[in-house]
C-alpha positions in Angstrom: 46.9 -22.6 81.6 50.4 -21.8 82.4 51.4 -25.1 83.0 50.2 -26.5 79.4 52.8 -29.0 77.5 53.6 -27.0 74.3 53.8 -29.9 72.1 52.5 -29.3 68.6 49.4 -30.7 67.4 49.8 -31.5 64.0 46.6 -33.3 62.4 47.4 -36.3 59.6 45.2 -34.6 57.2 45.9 -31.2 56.0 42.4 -30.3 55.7 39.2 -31.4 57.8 37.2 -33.9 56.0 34.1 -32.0 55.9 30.5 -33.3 55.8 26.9 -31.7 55.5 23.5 -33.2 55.5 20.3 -31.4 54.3 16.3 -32.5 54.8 16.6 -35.9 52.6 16.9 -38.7 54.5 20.1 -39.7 54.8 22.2 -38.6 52.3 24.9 -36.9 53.4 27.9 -35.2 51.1 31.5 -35.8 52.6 34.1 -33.0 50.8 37.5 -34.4 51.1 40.5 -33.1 49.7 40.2 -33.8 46.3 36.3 -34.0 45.5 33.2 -35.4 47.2 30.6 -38.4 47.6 27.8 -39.2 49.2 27.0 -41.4 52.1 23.8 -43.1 53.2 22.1 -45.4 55.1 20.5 -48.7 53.4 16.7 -48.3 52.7 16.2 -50.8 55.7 17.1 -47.9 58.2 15.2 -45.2 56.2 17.8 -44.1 53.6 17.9 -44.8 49.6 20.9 -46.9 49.6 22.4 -44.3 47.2 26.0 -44.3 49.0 28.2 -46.2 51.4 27.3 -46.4 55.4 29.5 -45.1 57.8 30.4 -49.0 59.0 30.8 -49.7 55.1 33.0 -46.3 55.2 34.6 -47.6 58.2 35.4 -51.1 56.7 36.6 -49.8 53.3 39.0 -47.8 55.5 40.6 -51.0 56.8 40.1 -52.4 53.7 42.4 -49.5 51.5 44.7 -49.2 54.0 45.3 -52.7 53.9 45.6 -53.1 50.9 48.0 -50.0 50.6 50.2 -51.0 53.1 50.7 -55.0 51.6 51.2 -53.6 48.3 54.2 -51.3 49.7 55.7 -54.2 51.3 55.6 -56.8 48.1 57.2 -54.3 46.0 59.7 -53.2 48.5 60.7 -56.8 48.4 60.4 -57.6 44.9 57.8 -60.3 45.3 55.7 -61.1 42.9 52.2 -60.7 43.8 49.9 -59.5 40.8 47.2 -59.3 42.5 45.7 -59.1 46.4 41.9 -59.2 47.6 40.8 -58.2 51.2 37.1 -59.1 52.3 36.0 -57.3 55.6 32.9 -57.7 57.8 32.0 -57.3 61.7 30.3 -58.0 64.6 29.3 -57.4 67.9 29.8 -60.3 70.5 28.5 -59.7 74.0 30.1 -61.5 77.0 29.6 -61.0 80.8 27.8 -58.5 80.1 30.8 -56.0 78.1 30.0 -55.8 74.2 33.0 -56.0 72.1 33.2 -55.6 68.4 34.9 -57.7 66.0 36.5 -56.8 62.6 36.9 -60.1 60.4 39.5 -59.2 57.3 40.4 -62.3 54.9 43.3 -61.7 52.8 42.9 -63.4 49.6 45.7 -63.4 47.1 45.2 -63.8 43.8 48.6 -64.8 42.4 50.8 -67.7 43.8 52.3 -66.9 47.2 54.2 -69.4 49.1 53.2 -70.0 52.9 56.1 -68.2 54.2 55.4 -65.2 52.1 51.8 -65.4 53.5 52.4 -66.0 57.5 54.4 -62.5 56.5 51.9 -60.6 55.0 49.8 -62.0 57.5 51.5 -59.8 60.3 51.7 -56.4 57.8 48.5 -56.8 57.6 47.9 -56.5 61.0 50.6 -53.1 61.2 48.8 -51.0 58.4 48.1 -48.0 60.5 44.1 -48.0 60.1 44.4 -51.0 62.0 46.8 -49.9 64.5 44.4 -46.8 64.9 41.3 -49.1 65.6 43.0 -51.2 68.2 44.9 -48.7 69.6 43.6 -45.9 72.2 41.2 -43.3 70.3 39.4 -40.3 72.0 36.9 -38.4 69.7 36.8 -34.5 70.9 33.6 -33.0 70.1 33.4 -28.8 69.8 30.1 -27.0 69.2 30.4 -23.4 67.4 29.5 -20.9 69.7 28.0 -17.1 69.0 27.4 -15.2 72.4 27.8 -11.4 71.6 27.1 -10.7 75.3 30.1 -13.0 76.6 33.2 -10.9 78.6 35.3 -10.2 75.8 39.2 -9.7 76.3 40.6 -7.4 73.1 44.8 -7.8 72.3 44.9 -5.4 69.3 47.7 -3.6 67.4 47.9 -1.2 64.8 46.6 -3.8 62.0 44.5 -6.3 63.9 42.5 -7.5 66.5 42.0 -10.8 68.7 38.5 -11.3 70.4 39.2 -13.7 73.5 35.9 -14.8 74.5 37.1 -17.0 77.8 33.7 -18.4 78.6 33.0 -20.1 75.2 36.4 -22.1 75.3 36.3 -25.9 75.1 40.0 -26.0 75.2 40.7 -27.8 71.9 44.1 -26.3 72.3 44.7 -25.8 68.5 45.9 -22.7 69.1 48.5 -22.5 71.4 49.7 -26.4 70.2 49.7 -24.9 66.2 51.2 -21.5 67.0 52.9 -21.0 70.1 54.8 -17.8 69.0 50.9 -16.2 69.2 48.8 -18.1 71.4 51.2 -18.7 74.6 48.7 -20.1 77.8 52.1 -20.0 80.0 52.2 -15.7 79.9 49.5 -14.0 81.7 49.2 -11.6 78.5 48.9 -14.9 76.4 48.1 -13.6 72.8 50.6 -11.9 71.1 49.4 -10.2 67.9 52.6 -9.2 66.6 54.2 -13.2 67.2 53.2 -14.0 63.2 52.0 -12.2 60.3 48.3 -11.4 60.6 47.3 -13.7 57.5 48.8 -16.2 59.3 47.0 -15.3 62.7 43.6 -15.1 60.9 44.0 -18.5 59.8 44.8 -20.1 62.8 41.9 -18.2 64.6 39.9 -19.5 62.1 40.5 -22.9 63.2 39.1 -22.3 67.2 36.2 -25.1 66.5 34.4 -22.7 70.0 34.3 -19.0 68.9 36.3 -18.1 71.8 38.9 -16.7 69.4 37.8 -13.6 67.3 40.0 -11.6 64.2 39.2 -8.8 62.4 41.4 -6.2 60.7 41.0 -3.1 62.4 40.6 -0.9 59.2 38.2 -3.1 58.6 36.3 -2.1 61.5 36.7 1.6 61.1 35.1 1.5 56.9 32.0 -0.2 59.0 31.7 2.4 61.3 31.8 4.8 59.0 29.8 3.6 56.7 27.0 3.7 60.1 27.9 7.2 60.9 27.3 7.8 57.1 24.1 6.3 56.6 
């Protein structure tokens, strides 16, 4: 670990779109920062049709941020542009044996724009950052929540809290040492330090470890449970 980069991992969204799915087939219910929907599948795959797809999802991303992003650029130059439309669809197309998929986006505006203006917009288009994204180089990380009571166990404590370091169940998603360095610090051979932030702030970053590697608990709390043991 010692010879980890320490640049911070900051995520674009302040909290993790979260998503949960039940027995019904396929309705899932996506929380996101400010409310929730739901998502499904068309009846033709076994769902009730009752909310977007994840490739509808995935276009209407494109589509927004498209949007978004032209809309910035017309007003920051004073055009005037009432109105814009995007259409989106795609498409897989296999050649030599390598399947690529295509995203088709039509911009359509709905106001006069000269040709100049739209050659322009053409190319925004093409820099809104949902599009950069897709055509750029994404990795998808994928942690799994692990409960092992019985794994070695490595205890930095002080007089308020404790850290559990379970070093077996960690998948290295490095959010702790990359979001608070003054604690979690893989270069030191004693790499936690419990008294590097306050311990709310701790506790929420320990929160975060997607493996269960990482542990808290307030060490009072700990002694009211074993009294209430020796009690009963």
């Amino acid at each position: 670990m010692a010879n980890q980069k320490t640049k911070k991992m900051k995520y674009r969204l302040e909290k993790f779109v979260h998503g949960t799915i039940s027995t019904a087939k396929y309705q899932c219910r996506i929380e996101w920062r400010n409310g929730q929907f739901i998502a499904d599948e068309p009846e033709s795959n076994g769902g009730k049709d009752e909310g977007p797809d994840p490739f509808t999802l995935l276009l209407s991303s494109l589509t927004t941020c498209t949007l978004v992003t032209l809309r910035m650029y017309i007003d920051r130059k004073g055009w005037d542009v009432s109105g814009i439309a995007v259409n989106a669809n795609m498409y897989q197309e296999v050649k030599d044996g390598k399947t690529t998929n295509i995203i088709d986006r039509d911009l359509i505006f709905l106001s006069p724009v000269t040709d100049e203006q739209k050659i322009k917009l053409q190319a925004i288009a093409a820099q809104c950052p949902v599009s950069k994204l897709l055509e750029g180089d994404v990795k998808i990380r994928t942690y799994v929540y692990k409960d092992s009571p019985d794994a070695k166990t490595v205890h930095y404590a002080n007089d308020q809290i404790t850290i559990d370091w379970k070093p077996e169940l960690c998948q290295h998603s490095t959010r702790c040492w990359t979001q608070l360095l003054q604690v979690f610090d893989p270069r030191l051979r004693k790499w936690i330090n419990v008294d590097g932030a306050s311990p709310e702030r701790i506790r929420e970053q320990v929160a975060a470890c997607p493996s269960g590697a990482l542990l808290f608990h307030y060490n009072k709390d700990v002694q009211q449970s074993e009294t209430k043991e020796i009690t009963v």
